[in-house]
C-alpha positions as CSV (number, residue, x, y, z in Angstrom):
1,X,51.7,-25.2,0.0
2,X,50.3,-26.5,-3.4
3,X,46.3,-25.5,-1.9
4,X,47.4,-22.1,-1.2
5,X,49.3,-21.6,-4.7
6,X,45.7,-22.9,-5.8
7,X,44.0,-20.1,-4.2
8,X,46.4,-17.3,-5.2
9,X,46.0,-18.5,-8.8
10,X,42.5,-18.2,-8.7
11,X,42.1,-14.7,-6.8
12,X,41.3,-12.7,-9.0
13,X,43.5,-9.4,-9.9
14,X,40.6,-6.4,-9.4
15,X,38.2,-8.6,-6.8
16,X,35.8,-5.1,-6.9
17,X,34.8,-6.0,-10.4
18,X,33.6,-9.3,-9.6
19,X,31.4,-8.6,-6.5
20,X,27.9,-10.0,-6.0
21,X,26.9,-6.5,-6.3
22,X,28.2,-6.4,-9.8
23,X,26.9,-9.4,-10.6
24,X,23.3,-8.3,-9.8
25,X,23.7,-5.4,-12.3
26,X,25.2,-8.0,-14.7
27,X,21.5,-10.0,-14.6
28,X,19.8,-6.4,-14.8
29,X,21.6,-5.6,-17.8
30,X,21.1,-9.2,-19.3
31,X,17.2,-9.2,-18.7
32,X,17.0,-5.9,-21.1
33,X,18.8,-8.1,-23.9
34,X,16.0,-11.2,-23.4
35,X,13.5,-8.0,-23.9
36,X,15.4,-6.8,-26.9
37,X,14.9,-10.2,-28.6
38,X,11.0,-10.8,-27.1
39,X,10.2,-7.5,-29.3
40,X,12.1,-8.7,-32.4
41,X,9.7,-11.8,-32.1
42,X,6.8,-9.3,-31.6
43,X,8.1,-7.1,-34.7
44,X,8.5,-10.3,-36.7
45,X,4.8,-11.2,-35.8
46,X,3.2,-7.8,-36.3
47,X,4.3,-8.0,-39.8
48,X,4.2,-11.5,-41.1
49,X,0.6,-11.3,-39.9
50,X,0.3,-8.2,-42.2
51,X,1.6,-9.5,-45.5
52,X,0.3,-11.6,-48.3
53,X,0.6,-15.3,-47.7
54,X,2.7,-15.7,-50.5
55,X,5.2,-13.6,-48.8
56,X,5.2,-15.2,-45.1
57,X,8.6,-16.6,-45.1
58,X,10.8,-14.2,-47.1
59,X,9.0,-11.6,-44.8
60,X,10.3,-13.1,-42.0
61,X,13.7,-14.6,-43.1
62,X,14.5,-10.8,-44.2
63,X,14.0,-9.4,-41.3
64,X,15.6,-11.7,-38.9
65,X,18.7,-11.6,-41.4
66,X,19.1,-7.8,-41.6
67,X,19.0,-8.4,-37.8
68,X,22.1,-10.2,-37.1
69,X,23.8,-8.3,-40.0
70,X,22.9,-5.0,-37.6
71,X,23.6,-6.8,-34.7
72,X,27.0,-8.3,-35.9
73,X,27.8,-4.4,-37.4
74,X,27.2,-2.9,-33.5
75,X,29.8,-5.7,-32.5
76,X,32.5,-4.2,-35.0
77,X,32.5,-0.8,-34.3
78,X,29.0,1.1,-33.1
79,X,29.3,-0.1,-29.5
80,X,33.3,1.9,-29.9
81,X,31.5,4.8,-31.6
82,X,28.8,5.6,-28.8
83,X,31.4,5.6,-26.3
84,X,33.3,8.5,-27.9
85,X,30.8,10.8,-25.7
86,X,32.5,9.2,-22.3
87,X,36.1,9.5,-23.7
88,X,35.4,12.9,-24.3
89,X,33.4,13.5,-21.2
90,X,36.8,11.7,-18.8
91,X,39.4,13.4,-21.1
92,X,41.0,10.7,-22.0
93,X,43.6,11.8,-24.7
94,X,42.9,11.1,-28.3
95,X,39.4,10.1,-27.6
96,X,37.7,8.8,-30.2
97,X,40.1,6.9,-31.7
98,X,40.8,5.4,-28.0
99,X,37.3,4.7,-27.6
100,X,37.5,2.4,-31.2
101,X,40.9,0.8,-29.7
102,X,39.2,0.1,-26.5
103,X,35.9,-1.5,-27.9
104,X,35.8,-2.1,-31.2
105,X,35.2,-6.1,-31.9
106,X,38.7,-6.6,-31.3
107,X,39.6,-4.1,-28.9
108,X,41.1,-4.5,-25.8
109,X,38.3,-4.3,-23.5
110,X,35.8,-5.8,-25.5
111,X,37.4,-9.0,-25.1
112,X,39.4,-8.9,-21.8
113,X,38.4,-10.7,-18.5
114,X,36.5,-8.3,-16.0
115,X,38.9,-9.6,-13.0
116,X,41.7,-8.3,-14.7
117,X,40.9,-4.5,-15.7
118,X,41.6,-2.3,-13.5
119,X,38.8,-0.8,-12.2
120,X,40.0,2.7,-12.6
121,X,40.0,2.8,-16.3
122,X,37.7,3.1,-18.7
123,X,37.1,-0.6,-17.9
124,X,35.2,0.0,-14.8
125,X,32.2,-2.6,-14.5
126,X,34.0,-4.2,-17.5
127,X,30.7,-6.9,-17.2
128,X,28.3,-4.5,-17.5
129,X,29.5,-2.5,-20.4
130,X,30.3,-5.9,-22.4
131,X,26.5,-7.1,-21.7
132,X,25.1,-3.4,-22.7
133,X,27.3,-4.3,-26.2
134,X,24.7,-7.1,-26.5
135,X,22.1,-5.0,-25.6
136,X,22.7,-2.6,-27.9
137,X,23.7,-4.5,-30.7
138,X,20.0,-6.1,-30.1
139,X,18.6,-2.6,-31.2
140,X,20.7,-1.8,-34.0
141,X,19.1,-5.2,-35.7
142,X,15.7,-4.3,-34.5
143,X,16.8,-0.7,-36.5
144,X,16.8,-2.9,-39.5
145,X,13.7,-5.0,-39.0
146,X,11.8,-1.5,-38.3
147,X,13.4,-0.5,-41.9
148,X,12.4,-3.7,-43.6
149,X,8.8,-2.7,-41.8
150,X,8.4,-0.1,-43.9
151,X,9.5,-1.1,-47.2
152,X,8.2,-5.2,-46.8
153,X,7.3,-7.1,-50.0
154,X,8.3,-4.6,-52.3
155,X,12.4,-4.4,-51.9
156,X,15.5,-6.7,-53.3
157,X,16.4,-8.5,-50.6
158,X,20.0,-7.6,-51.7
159,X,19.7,-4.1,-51.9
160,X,18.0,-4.8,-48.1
161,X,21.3,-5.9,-46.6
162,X,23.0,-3.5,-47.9
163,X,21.2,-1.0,-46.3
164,X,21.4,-2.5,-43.1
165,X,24.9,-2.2,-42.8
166,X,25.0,1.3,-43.6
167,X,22.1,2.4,-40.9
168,X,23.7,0.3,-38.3
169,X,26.8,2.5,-38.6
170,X,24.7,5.9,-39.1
171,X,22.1,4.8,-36.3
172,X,25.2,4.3,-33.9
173,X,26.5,7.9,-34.6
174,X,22.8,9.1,-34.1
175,X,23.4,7.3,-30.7
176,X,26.8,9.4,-29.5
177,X,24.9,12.3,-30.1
178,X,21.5,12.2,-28.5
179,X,21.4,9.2,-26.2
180,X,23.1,9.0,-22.8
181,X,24.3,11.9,-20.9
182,X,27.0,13.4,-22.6
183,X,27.1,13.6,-26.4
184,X,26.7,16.6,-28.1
185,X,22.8,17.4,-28.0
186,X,22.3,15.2,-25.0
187,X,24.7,17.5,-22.6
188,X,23.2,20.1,-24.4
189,X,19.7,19.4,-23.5
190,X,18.1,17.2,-25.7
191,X,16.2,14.3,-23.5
192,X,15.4,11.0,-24.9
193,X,15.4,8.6,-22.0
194,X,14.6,5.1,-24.3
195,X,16.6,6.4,-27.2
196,X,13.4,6.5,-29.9
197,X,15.3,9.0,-31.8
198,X,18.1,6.7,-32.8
199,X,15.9,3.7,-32.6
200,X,12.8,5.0,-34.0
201,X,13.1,8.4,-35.9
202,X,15.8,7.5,-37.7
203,X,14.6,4.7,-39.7
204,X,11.2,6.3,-40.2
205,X,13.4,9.2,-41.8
206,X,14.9,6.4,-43.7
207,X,11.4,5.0,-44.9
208,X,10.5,8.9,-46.0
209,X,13.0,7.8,-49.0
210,X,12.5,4.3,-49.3
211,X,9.0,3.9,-49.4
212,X,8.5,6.7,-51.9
213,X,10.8,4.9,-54.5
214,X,9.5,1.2,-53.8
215,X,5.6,2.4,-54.2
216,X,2.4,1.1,-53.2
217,X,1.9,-2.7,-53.1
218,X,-0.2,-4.3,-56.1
219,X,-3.8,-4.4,-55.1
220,X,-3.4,-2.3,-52.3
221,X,-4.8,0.9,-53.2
222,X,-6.4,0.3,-56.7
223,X,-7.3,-3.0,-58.5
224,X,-4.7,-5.4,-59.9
225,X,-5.6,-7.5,-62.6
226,X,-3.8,-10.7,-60.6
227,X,-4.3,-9.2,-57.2
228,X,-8.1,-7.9,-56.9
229,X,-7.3,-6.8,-53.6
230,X,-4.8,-7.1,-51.1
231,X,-5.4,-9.7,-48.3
232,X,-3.2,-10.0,-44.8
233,X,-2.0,-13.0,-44.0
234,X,-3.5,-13.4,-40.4
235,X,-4.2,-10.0,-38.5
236,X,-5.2,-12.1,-35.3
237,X,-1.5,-12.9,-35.2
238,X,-0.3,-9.4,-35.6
239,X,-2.2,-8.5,-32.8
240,X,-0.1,-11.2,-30.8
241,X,2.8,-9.6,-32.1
242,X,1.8,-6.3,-30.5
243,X,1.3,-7.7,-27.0
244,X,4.4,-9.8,-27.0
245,X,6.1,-6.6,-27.8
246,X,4.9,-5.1,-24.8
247,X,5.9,-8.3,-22.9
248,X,9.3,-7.3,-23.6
249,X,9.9,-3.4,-22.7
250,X,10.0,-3.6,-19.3
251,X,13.2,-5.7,-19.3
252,X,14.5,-2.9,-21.7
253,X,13.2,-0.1,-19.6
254,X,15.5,-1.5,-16.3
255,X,18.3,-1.8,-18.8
256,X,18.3,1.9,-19.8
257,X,19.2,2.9,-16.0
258,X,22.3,3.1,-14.7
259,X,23.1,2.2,-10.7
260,X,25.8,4.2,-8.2
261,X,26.8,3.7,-4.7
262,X,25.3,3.8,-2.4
263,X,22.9,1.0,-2.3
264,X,22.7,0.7,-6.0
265,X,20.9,4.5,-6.6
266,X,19.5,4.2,-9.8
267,X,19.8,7.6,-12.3
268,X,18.3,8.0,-16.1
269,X,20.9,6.8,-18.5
270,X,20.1,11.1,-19.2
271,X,21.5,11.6,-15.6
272,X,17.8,12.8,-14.5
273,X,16.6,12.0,-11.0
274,X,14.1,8.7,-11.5
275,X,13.6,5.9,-9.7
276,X,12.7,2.0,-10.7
277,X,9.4,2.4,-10.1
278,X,8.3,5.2,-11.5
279,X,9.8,4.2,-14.5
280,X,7.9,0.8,-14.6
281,X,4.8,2.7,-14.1
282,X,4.7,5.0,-16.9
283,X,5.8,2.9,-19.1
284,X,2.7,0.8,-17.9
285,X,0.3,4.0,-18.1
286,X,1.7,5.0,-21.5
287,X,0.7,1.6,-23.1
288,X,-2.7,1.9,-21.2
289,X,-3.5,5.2,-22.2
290,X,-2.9,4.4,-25.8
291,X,-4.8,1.7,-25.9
292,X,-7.9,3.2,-24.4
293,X,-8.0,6.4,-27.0
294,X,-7.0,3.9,-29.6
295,X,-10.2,1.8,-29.1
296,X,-12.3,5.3,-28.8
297,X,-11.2,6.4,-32.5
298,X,-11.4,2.7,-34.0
299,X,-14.6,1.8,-33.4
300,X,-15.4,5.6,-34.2
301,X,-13.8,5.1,-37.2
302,X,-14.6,1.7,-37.9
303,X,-10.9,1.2,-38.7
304,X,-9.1,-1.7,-36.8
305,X,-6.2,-0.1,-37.5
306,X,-6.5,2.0,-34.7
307,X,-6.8,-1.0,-32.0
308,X,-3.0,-1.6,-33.1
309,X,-1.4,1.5,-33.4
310,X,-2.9,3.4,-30.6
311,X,-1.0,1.1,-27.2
312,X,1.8,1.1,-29.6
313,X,1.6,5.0,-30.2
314,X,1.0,5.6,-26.0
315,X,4.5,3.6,-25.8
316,X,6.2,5.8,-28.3
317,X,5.1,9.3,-27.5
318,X,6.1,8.2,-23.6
319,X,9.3,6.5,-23.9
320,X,11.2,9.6,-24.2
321,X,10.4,10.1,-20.3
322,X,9.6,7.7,-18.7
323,X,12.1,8.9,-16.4
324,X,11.0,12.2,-15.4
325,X,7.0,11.7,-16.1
326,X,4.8,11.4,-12.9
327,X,2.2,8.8,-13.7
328,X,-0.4,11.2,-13.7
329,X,1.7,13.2,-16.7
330,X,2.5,10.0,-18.5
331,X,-0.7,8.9,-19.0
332,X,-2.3,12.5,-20.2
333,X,0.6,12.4,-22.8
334,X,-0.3,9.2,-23.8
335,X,-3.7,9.9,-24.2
336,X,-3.0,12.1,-27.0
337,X,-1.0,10.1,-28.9
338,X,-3.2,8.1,-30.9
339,X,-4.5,11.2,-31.9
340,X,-1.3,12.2,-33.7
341,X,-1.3,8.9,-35.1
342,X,-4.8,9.0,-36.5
343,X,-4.1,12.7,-38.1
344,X,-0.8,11.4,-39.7
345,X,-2.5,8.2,-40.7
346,X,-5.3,9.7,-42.5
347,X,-3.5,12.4,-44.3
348,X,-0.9,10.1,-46.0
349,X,-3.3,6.8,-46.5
350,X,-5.5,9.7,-48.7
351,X,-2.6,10.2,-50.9
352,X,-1.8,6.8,-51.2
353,X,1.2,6.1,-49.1
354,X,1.9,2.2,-48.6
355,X,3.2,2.6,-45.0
356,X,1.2,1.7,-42.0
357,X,3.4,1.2,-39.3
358,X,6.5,3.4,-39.0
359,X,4.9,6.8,-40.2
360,X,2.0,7.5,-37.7
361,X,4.0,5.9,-35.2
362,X,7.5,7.3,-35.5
363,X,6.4,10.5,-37.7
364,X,3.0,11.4,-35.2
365,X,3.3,9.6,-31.9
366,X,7.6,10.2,-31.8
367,X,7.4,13.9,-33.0
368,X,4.3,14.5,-30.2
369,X,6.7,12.6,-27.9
370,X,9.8,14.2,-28.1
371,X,7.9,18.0,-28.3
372,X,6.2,16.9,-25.3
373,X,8.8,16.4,-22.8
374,X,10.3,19.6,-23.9
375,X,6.8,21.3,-22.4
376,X,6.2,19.4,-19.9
377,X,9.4,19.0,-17.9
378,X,10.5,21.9,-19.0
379,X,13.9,23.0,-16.7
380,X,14.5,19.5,-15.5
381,X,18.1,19.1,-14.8
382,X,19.8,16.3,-16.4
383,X,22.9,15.5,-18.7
384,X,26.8,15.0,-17.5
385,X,27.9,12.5,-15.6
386,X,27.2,11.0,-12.3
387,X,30.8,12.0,-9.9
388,X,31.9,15.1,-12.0
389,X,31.3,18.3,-10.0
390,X,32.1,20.9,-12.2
391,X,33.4,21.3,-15.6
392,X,31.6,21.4,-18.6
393,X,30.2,17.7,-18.2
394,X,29.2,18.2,-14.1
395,X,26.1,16.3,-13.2
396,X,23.0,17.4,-14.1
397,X,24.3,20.5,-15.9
398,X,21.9,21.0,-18.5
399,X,18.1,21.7,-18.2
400,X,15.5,19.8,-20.4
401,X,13.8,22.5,-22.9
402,X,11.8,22.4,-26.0
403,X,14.0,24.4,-28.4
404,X,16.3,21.3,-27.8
405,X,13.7,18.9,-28.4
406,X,13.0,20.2,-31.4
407,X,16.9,20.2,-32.5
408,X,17.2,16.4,-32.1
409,X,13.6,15.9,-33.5
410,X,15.3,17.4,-36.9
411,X,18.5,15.6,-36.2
412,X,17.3,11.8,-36.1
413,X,14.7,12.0,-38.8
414,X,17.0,14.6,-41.2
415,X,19.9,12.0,-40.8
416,X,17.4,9.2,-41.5
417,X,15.9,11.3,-44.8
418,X,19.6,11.7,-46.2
419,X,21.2,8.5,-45.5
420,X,17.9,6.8,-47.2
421,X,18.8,9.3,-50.4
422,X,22.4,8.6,-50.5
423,X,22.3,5.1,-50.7
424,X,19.0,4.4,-52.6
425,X,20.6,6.5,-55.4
426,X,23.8,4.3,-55.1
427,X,21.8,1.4,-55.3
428,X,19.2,2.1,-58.0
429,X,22.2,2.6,-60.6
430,X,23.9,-1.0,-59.3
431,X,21.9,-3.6,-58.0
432,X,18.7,-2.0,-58.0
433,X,15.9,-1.4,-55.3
434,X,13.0,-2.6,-56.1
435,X,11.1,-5.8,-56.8
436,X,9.4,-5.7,-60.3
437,X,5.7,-5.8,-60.8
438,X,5.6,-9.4,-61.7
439,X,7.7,-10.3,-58.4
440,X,5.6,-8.4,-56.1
441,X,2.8,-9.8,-57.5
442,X,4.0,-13.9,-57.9
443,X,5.5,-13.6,-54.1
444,X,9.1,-14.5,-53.1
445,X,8.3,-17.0,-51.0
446,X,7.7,-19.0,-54.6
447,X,9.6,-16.8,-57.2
448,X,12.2,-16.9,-55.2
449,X,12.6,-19.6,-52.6
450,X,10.2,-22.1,-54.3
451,X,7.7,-22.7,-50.9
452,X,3.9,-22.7,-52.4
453,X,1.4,-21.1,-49.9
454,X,-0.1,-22.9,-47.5
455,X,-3.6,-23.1,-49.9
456,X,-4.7,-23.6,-53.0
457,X,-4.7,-20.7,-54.7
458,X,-6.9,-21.6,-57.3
459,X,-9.7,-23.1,-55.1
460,X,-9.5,-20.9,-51.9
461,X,-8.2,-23.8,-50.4
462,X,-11.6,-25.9,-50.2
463,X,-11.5,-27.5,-53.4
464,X,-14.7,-25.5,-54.9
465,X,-13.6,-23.3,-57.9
466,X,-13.6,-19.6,-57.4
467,X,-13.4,-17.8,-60.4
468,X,-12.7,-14.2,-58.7
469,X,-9.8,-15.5,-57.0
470,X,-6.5,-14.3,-57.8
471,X,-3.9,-16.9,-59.2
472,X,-1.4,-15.5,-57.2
473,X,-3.1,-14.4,-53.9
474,X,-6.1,-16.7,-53.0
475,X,-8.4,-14.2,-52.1
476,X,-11.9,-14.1,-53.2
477,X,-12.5,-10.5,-54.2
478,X,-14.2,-8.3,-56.7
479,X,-14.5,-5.3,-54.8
480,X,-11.3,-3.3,-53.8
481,X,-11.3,-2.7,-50.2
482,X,-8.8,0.1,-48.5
483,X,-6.1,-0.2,-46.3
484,X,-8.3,0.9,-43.4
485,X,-10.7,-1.6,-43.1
486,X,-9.7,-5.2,-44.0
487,X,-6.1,-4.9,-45.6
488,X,-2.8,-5.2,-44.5
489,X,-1.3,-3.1,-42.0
């Protein structure tokens, strides 16, 4: 009698959320957090390896700090916020404001065993959405890292966080409408299969702003009377940085499917027809067609630059669709991107503008992207929701097209370019933005956190004298040298 009170007490109330079938979607959806981290160590790497030794640390220490403070943001309320396109999309009454109930950090389903929602609800596969919180939350930090990207050396670290809790908020709106299958561009017809608009446009709007009030770098364009010339820290480890990045997408690429009976069929997170493999694939080809025209215009150029942004540009520019791309298709597009990269590049480096990374990546290789699919799939049916036959938000209702495209291209960088504006202007008339001259040029690691580099600055680090060298920087220089050729990225 007592063994079988046992048993009943541990059966669980809704067995069909706990099934070994549900459990393999739960490890699916975990791998694409473990990827979501692997690239914050790449991102970390890519630009710690860029910056001037007397900036290592506080470049990293910013960046994995405006993480969690994205991350812990996505917890609170943006996981709540990109659900309001299913509330809307299952008519559940009031919505939005059930969708915040239901998941915000407190809500009732963000904190409720899976056994014991009914499945029926809006807590079906109650696991699975509570991992893809994680998930998500993963990318709204890596939102702030991209930020701090752009903008590295030369901002308050104050005026940093601050920052980072407003784009987590505005990069989880940005999310409702274009990423998944039924907010209001994506149900319309915008396609963005990875989600770069929300991820990637919308803090390259935000560096549009943010770059332009921080300036150039001392020493990176023109002479500095303590910083000759400006010297990355290790480029050999940004270039780690790059491949560990693309150790980690195709985790993330798995994670941006979702599965239906029967036999786990696997649809876009768009609701466009894909499959597993072909998803694995292009992502594959887009990196390897990057990386091939990237070589071709660096050693054209002479420019290593080019070595580093072209696999990453290839990803980028393919990532939209790696869903609906045959192979062949993906690695065409991805051919091209490095070539949108390079005319971005060059036209901004000519007038001076200290960003490397998130410009002819985001700006070039996104824009290409995103107009791309709208050309070359055009008419593909996608949007709704898997189930629902008719009805504004039936299955595959919409059609892929570029007018659309070219809606939520203006969309994610526009909202990017005027929450940047808002809240620099805020913060220049409180806590200011910028570093001053004299900290850019000392270094926080020292002005601020009192950790010397790892040489001596006044010898190179050999113990011989070396009267060019900067007392601040360590490098040997009396020739300025520009960002293309041995500079920081």
């Amino acid at each position: 009698m007592q063994l079988a009170t046992w048993v009943s007490q541990a059966a669980p109330q809704f067995p069909d959320q706990v099934t070994t079938s549900t459990l393999l979607q739960n490890l699916v959806y975990a791998s694409g957090t473990v990827g979501a981290i692997i690239i914050l160590a790449g991102l970390m790497l890519v630009d710690v390896g860029g910056v001037r030794r007397v900036n290592v640390f506080a470049a990293a220490a910013e960046k994995l700090t405006g993480f969690f403070i994205g991350f812990a943001v996505y917890f609170l309320i943006g996981f709540a916020i990109w659900n309001w396109q299913y509330y809307v999309a299952f008519e559940v009454d009031s919505p939005y404001w059930q969708a915040i109930k239901d998941w915000w950090l407190g809500g009732t389903f963000a904190n409720d065993l899976a056994q014991n929602v009914d499945p029926n609800s809006m807590g079906a596969n109650l696991n699975n959405q509570q991992i893809f919180i994680f998930f998500l939350a993963a990318f709204a930090g890596i939102v702030n890292v991209l930020i701090h990207l752009s903008v590295t050396e030369r901002m308050k670290p104050a005026a940093y966080y601050v920052i980072c809790v407003v784009a987590a908020v505005m990069s989880s709106v940005l999310s409702w409408l274009t990423w998944g299958s039924t907010g209001p561009l994506t149900n319309a017809g915008f396609h963005d299969f990875f989600g770069i608009g929300f991820v990637y446009l919308f803090p390259a709007g935000m560096a549009l702003v943010l770059v332009r009030k921080v300036g150039a770098r001392p020493g990176m364009y023109e002479p500095h009377p303590k910083v000759p010339t400006y010297r990355s820290y290790n480029l050999g480890q940004t270039t780690v940085g790059v491949a560990l990045i693309f150790s980690g997408l195709p985790m993330v690429i798995l994670s941006c499917l979702f599965f239906f009976a029967p036999e786990q069929y696997a649809v876009s997170v768009t609701m466009a027809d894909t499959s597993v493999g072909v998803a694995f694939n292009n992502l594959g080809l887009a990196w390897a067609g990057g990386a091939l025209m990237g070589a071709a215009l660096a050693y054209w150029k002479k420019s290593y630059i080019y070595l580093l942004l072209g696999p990453l540009g290839g990803y980028v520019a393919g990532a939209p669709a790696f869903d609906v791309y045959e192979p062949w298709q993906m690695f065409l597009v991805a051919l091209g991107a490095p070539l949108a990269c390079y005319v971005v590049y060059e036209f901004s480096q000519r007038r001076g503008w200290d960003e490397h990374k998130l410009t002819p990546l985001f700006i070039g290789a996104g824009t290409y992207g995103l107009l791309m699919v709208g050309l070359v799939k055009w008419g593909e049916a996608k949007g709704g929701y898997f189930g629902i036959e008719e009805g504004t938000y039936a299955f595959q209702n919409a059609e892929i097209n570029v007018l659309w495209q070219a809606i939520g291209l203006v969309v994610t960088i526009g909202l990017g370019v005027v929450t940047a504006a808002v809240v620099a202007f805020v913060l220049e008339r409180t806590i200011g933005l910028r570093l001053s001259e004299d900290e850019q040029v000392a270094g926080v690691d020292g002005g601020y956190w009192d950790i010397p580099p790892d040489l001596d600055l006044y010898t190179g680090g050999n113990g011989a004298v070396t009267p060019a060298a900067s007392p601040t920087d360590g490098a040997p220089s009396t020739t300025p040298v520009g960002p293309s050729s041995t500079s920081g990225p």
